[in-house]
N, C-alpha and C positions, 0 to 999 in steps of 0.2 A: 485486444489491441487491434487498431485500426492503420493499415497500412498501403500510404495513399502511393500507389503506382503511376507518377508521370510521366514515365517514356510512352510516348504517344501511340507508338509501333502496337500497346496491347490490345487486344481483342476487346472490340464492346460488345455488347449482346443491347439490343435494343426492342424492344417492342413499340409498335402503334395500334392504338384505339382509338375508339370516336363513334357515334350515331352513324344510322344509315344513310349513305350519301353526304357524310360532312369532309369523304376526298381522302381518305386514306389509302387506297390505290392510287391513286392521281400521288400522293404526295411520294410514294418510295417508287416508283415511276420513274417520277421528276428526280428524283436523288440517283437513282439509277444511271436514266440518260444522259446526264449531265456531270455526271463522274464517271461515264466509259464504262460501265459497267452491264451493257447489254450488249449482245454477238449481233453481227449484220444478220444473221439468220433470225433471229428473233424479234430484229426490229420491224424484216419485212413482213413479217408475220402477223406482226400487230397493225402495220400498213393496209394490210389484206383487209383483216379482221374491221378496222376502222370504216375504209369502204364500204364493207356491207353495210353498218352499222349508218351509212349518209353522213360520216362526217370527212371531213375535206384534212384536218391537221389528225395526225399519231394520238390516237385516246390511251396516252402512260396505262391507266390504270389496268390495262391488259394484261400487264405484266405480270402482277400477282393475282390477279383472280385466273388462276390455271385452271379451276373444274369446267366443262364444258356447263353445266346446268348452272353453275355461277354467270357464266359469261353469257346465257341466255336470258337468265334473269337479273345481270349487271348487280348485282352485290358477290360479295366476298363472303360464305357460311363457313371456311374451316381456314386454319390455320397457315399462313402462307409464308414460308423462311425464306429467305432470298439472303447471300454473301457477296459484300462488293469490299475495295479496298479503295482508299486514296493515298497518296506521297508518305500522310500523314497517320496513318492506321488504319486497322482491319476490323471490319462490322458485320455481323448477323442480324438480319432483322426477322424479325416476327410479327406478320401483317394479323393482325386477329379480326375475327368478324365484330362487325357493329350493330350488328339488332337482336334486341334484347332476350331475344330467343337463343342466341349461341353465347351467350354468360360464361358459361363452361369452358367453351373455346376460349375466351379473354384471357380465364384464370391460367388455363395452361400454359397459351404464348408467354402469357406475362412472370411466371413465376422464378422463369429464373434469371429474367433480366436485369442490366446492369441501369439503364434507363427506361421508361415509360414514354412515349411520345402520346399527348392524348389531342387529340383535335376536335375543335367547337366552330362551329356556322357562326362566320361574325352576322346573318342575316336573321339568325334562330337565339344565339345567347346560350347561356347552360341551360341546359335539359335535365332532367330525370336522370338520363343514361349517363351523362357528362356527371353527373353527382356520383351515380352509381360505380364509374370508371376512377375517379378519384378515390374513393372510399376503398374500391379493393386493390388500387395500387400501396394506397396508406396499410391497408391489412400487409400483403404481402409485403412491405417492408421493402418494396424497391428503391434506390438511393436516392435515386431524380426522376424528378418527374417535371415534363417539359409539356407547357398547353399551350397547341396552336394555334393561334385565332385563326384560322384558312377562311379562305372566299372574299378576304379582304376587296377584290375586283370587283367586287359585288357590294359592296357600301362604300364607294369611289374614295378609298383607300384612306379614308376620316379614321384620327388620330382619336376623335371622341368615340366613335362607336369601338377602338380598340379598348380605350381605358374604361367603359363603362363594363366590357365582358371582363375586362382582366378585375378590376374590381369585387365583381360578384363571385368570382373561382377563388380569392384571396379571402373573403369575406367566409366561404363558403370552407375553408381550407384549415380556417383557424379551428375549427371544431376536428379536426385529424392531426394525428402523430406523425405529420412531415418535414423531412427534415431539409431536403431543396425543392423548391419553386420556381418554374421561370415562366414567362408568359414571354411568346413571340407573336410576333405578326406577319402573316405570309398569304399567300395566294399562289398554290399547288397548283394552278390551270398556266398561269403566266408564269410562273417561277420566281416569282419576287419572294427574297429572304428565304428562298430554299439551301442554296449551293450561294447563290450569287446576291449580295444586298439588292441590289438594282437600284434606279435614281426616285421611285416613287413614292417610298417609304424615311424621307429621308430624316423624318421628327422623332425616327426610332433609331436608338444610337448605339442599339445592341447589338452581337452578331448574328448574321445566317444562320440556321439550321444543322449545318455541315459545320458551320466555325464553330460553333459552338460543341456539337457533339466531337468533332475530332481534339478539342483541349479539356473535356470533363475529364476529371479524375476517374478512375477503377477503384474501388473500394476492398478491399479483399482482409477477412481477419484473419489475424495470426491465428494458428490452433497450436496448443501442446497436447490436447488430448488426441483420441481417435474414437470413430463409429464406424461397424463394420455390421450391416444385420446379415444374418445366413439367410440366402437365396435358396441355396441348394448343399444337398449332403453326398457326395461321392465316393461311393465305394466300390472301384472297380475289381477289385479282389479283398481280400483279408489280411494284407497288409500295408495296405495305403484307405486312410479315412482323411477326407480333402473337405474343405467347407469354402462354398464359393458365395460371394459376394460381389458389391460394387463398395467399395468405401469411399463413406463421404462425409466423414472428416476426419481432418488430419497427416500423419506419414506412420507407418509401420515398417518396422522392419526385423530382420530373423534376430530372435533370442529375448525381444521383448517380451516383456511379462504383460499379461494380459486377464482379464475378468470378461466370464459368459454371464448375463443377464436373461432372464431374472434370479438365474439356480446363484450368482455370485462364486462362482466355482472361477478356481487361478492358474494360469498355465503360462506356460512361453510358448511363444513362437517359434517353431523347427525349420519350419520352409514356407516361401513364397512362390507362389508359381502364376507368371502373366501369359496366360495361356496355354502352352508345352513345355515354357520355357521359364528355370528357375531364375527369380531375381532376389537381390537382398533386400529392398523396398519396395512400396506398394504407397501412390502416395493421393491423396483426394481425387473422387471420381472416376479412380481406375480399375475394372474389374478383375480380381485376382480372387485367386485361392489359397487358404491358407490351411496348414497344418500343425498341429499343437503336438509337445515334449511328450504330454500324458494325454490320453484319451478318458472324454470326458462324453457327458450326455447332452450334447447339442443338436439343436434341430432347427427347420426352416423357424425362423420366424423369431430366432434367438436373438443375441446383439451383442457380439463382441466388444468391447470396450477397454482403454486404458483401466489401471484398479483407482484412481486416482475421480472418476467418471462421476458426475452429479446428475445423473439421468434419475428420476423416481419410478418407481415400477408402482402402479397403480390397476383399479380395479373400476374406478371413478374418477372425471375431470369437469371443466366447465368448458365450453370452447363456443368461438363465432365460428359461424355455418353459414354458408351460402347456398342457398337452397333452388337446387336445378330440374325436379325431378314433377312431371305432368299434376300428380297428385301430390294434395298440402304433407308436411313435414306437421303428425300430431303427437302430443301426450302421449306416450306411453307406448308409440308405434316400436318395431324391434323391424331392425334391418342388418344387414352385414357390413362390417365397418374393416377397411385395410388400412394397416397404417406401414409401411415402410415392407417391410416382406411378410409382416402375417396379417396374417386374416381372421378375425373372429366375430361372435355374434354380441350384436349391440342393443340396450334398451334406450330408445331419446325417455331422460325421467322426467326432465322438467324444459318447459323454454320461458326463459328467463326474462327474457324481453324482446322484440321484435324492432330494428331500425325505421325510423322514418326518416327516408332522404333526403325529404325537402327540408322540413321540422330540423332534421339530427338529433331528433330527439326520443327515449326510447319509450316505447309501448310496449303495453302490457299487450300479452298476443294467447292464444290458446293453438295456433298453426302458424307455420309457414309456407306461404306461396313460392311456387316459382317467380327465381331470381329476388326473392324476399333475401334479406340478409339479419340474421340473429343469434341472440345468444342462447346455448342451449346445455343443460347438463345432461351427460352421457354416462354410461355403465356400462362396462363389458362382460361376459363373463368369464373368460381369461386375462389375468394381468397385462399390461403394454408399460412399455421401459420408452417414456415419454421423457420431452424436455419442452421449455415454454420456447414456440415458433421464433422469437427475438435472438434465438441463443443456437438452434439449430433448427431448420428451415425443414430437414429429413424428418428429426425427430419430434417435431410441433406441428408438423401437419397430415392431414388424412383425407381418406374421400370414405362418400357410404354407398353402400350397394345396394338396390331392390333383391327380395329374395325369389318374390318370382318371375323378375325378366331379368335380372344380374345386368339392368342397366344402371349408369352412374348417377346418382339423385343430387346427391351435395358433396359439399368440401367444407373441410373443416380445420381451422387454428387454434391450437392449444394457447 
């Protein structure tokens, strides 16, 4: 059940994406300045900054590239959240980097956003990357997704060079599971169609940037179930056994009946406790700890669940992988795979096919490259109490680990 939240006051979670230099600092900058949402300390800051930098107006894009080695080398490499509010609602943004080298970075900012902002060089057109940034916003199952033709000031703000990109994104779109699309036209240096329409766009009779994101709907689904995996086992004496988690989905509360995964063992619920402090509910995304009627044999990595739960507890799956990691993704390679709070060791058995993002079309592959995106069948050898990513976004997705640098290589949808 899908339940659409129009009082405006709710919180959006937005992310922006886009190629290197198509202005995605420039453009949450501009949204920034322009909705009050920078300190005079901060503006003069970026005044300074701009100076050195020989230019004469405020370079916005200072705002979110905070790492000092970003802002020497004027791109944005990690993830940059920024909270502003207008009359009309409250917004998180999540600036992510744009070259193709922080992929990883993308997936994170973007993962648990309510909208995607992706931005294209009306001077450049879709790209590789601009394919690749639509493709894993359609993966992750974000609601909207909003492409911006930015640098319109830059092809003297022609009505044909906007329809010819938005054509090829629509064209290009049809091959992905999306459910909204919108194509704007802006130019993030001048502000046209950011915050403000402005008079030079005037053959486009859609809203700003801002209009538009402050009346999108919030999508939020109903749940009757719950998922609670065990974080942690607490046992500060021997007569208090606590199991701590984050729960993320659903509502619990004291006396409900409840089933541990994968052992399928039943128990109620005794107590809640949000911190120190006991409460009779525990409701999505809230870290609590909980304690059961009867003591049972649960441990990290378990998953509590309503008994009513369609999770599969499996040993084998088939899943897209996005592959992040210096060396190819091969046949038969065995990495460590986490999926929600456990960790166990994985074999990749087979890959299935390999994306091509110009094509969309799939190949036959024996590796995947970095930033390669494919299908891939997987084996653990401990069971995981999976759910397909559509259905629960916790329980359908993973990342894999190198074993001998324990650095992050891929991400993975069930």
């Amino acid at each position: 059940m899908i339940r659409h939240l129009n009082n405006n006051s709710d919180l959006l979670r937005f992310a922006t994406a886009g190629s290197v230099d198509d202005g995605k600092s420039t453009l949450i900058g501009r949204l920034l300045f322009e909705s009050g949402g920078i300190y005079q300390d901060q503006l003069e800051s970026m005044r300074k900054s701009s100076e050195k930098r020989g230019r004469a107006d405020i370079d916005l894009s200072l705002l979110t590239d905070g790492l000092s080695s970003e802002r020497e080398q004027g791109i944005t490499i990690d993830v940059a959240y920024r909270y502003f509010s207008t009359e009309k609602r409250r917004f998180i943004i999540a600036d992510v980097p744009g070259h193709e080298q922080y992929t990883r970075n993308m997936v994170t900012g973007a993962s648990t956003a309510d909208a995607i902002l992706i931005l294209v060089d009306a001077t450049k057109g879709m790209t590789t990357q601009s394919k690749r940034h639509l493709y894993l916003s359609s993966l992750l199952q974000i609601p909207h997704i909003i492409v911006l033709i930015n640098k319109m000031d830059a092809v003297a703000y022609e009505e044909g060079a906007f329809k010819r990109i938005q054509e090829s994104i629509e064209k290009f779109s049809q091959s992905l599971s999306i459910g909204d699309i919108q194509c704007i036209p802006i130019s993030a240096l001048r502000g046209d169609m950011v915050v403000k329409r402005g008079d030079r766009m005037l053959w486009h009779r859609g809203p700003s940037v801002l209009e538009y994101l402050e009346q999108l709907p919030v999508l939020r689904k109903g749940q009757s179930s719950f998922r609670f995996p065990v974080q942690l086992v607490l046992r500060p004496d021997s007569k208090f056994r606590g199991y701590a988690g984050r729960l993320e989905e659903g509502v619990i509360q004291e006396g409900d009946e409840v089933m541990v995964l994968p052992s399928k063992k039943k128990a109620r619920i005794r107590e809640i406790f949000s911190g120190l402090q006991r409460s009779r509910f525990g409701k999505q995304g809230e870290s609590i700890t909980l304690t059961l009627e009867k003591e049972l044999d649960v441990g990290r990595g378990d998953v509590i669940v309503s008994p009513h739960d369609t999770s599969v507890i499996s040993h084998s799956f088939n899943a897209r992988v996005c592959w992040m990691g210096d060396e190819p993704l091969q046949k038969g390679a065995r990495y460590i795979l986490k999926h929600e709070t456990k960790t166990v060791q994985a074999t990749m058995e087979e890959i299935q096919y390999r994306l091509n993002l110009d094509s969309s079309k799939h190949e036959q592959a024996d590796e995947l490259h970095l930033n390669e995106i494919g299908s891939v069948s997987i084996k653990t050898h401990e069971p995981l109490v999976i759910r397909e990513f559509s259905s629960n976004k916790s329980a359908g997705s993973f990342i894999i680990i190198d074993k001998a640098t324990n650095a992050t290589v891929g991400a993975g949808i069930i």
